[in-house]
C-alpha positions in Angstrom: 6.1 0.0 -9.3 2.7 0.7 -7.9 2.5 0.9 -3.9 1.0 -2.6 -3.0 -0.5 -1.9 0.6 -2.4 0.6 2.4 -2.1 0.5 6.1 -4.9 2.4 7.7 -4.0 3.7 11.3 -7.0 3.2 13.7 -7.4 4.4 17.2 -9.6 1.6 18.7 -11.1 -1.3 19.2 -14.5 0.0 17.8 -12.9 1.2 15.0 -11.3 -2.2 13.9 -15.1 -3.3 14.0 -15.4 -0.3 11.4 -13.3 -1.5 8.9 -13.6 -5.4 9.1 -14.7 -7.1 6.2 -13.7 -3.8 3.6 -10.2 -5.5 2.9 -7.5 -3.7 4.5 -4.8 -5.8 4.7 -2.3 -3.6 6.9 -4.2 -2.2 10.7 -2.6 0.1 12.9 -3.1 1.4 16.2 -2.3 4.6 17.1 -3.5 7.4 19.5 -4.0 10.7 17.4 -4.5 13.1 20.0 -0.6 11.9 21.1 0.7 13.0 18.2 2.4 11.4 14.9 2.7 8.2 16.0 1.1 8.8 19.4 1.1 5.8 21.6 -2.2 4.2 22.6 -2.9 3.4 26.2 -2.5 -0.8 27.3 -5.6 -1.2 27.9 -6.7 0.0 24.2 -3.9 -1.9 22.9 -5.0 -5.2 24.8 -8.4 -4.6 23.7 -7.8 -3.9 20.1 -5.6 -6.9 19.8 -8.1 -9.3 21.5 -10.7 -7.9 18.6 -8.2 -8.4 15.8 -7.3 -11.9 17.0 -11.2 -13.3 17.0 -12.2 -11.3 13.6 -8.9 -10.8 11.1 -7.1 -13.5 9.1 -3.5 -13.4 10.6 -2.4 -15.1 7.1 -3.4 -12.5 5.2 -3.3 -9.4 7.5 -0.1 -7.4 9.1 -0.8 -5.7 12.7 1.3 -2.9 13.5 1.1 -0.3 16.4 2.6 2.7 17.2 4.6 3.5 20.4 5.4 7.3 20.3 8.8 8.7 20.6 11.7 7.1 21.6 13.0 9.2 24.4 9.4 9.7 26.1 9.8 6.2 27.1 5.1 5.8 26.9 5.9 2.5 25.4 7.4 1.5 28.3 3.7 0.1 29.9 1.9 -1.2 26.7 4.8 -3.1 25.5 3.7 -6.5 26.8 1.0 -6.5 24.2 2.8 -4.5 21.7 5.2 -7.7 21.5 2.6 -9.6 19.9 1.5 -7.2 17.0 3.6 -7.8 13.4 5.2 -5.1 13.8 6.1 -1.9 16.3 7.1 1.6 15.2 8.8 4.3 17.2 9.3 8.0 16.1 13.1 9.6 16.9 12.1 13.1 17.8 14.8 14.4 20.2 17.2 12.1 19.2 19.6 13.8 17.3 20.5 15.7 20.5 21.7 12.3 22.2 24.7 10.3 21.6 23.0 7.0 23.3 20.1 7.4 20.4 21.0 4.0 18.6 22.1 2.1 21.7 18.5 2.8 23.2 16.9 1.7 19.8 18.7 -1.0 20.2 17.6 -1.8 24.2 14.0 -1.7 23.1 14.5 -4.1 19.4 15.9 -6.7 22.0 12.8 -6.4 24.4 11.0 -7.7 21.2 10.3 -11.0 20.1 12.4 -10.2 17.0 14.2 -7.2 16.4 13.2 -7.3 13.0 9.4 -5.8 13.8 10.7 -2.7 14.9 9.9 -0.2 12.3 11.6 3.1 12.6 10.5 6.5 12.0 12.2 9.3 9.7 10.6 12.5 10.1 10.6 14.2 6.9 10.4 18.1 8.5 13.3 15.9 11.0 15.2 19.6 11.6 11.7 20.6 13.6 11.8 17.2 15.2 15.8 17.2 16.0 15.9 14.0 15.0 18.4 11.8 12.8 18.6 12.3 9.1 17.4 10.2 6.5 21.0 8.3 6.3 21.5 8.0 10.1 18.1 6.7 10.2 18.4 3.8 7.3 22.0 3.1 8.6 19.9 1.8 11.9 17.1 0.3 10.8 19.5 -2.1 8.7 22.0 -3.2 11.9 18.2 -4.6 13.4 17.5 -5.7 9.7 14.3 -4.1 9.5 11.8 -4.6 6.6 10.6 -1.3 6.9 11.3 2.3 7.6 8.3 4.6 8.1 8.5 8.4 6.4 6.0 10.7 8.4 6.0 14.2 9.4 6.1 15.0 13.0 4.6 19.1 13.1 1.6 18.6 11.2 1.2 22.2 11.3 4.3 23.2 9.4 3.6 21.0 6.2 3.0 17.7 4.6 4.7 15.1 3.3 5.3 16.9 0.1 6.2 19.9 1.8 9.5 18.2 2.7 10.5 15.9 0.2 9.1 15.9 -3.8 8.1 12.7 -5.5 11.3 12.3 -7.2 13.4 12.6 -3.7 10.3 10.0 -2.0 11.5 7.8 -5.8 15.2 8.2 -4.8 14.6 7.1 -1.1 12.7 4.0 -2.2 15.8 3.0 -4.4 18.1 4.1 -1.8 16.0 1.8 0.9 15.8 -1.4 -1.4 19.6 -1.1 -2.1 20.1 -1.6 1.4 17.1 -4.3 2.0 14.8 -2.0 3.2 11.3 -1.3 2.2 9.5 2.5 2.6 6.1 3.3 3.9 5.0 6.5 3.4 2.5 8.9 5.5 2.3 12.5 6.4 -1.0 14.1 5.6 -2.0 12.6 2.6 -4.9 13.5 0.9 -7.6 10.9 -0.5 -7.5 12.5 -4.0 -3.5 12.5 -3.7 -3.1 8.7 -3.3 -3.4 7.4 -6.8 -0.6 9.3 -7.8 1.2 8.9 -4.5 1.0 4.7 -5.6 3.7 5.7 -8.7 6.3 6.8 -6.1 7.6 3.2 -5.5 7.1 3.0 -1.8 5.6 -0.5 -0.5 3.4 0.8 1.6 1.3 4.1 2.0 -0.1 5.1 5.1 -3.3 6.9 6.1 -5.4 8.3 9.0 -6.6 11.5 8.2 -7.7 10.4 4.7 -9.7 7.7 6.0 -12.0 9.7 8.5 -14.9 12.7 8.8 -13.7 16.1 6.8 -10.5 14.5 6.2 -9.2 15.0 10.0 -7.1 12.9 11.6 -8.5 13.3 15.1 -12.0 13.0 13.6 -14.1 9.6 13.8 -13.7 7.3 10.2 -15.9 7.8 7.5 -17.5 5.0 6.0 -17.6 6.5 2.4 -13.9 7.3 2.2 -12.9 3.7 3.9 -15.0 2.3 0.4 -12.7 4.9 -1.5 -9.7 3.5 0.1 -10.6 -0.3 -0.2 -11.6 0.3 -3.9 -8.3 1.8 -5.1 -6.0 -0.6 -3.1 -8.6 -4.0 -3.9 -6.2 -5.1 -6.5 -3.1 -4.9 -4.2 -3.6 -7.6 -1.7 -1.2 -10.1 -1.4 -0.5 -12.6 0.5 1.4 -12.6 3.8 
């Protein structure tokens, strides 16, 4: 099964101008300087969103954004307008430490207009991050009957994706994910030359930031010649949403 989406995480408003028209049917917003899935400032967020409503079909397009870690609580101020993106992911560094982990997951699914966009985050390298396991993780994401769980790494300085878990473990999680109704995205460093391979593995959804911009840095701006490499190699995966 060939990965069917690509969801490019952007960090602006200016940036969505970037890449409208090229075809990406999955945008995110994210603040890379915050970290993994560093959460972007309201202001960005309410900007970004006001963009994507004028200039992206909402048929055809998912709009996800990232609110940091759980326990850091950043989401706390752009969560108005984080309510009316597709979907919302949160990272669970930290969280292994707490016993209240899942009943605070479970405080901010409700604050949403359906529990169901909450997108959790599994930390492949999830000892550095001390949070839960792959297992503790799924176990939650299917009590809010999620549609998708997130694998990223949180220390980008100790490794990538494949640093932490082989194809054939990424191959088992899918399995183990779709058994239980859940579908995987994928992320962590992933090189442009890796993601043709990377589209065997079986997860739905791949996602890039660091692939997608100057020298292959994630904190870099994009780069319009890798953006065409990206659209080109997912342009026979859209589907319809």
């Amino acid at each position: 099964m060939l990965t069917k989406r690509i969801l490019i995480s952007l960090q602006s408003a200016d940036e969505l101008k970037t890449v409208a028209g090229m075809g990406f049917d999955w945008l995110d917003l994210k603040n890379p300087a915050a970290g993994s899935l560093g959460c972007p400032s309201r202001n960005e967020a309410e900007a970004f969103y006001e963009l994507a409503s004028r200039t992206i079909d909402r048929n055809r397009s998912f709009l996800s954004i990232a609110l940091g870690e759980l326990l850091e609580e950043a989401w706390t101020e752009v969560l108005p307008i984080a309510k009316e993106f597709d979907f919302v992911k949160v990272a669970l560094a930290g969280c292994s430490d707490r016993d209240d982990w899942q009943e605070r997951v479970q405080e901010l699914a409700a604050k949403l207009a359906a529990k169901n966009k909450l997108i959790l985050v599994h930390y492949a390298d999830c000892q550095l991050a001390c949070s839960p396991s792959w297992n503790e993780t799924l176990d939650m994401a299917v009590s809010l009957e999620s549609q998708y769980i997130l694998i990223d790494t949180f220390d980008k300085r100790a490794g990538r994706l494949w640093d932490w878990y082989s194809p054939q473990a990424i191959q088992k999680l899918v399995k183990n994910g779709l058994a239980n109704g859940v579908r995987l995205s994928i992320a962590g460093s992933l090189h442009i030359d890796e993601l043709e391979e990377a589209r065997t593995f079986g997860a739905e959804v791949i996602g890039v930031r660091g692939a997608a911009c100057q020298d292959g840095s994630r904190t870099n701006g994009l780069c319009r010649d890798r953006l065409k490499q990206l659209s080109e190699l997912f342009s026979n995966q859209t589907i319809t949403v």
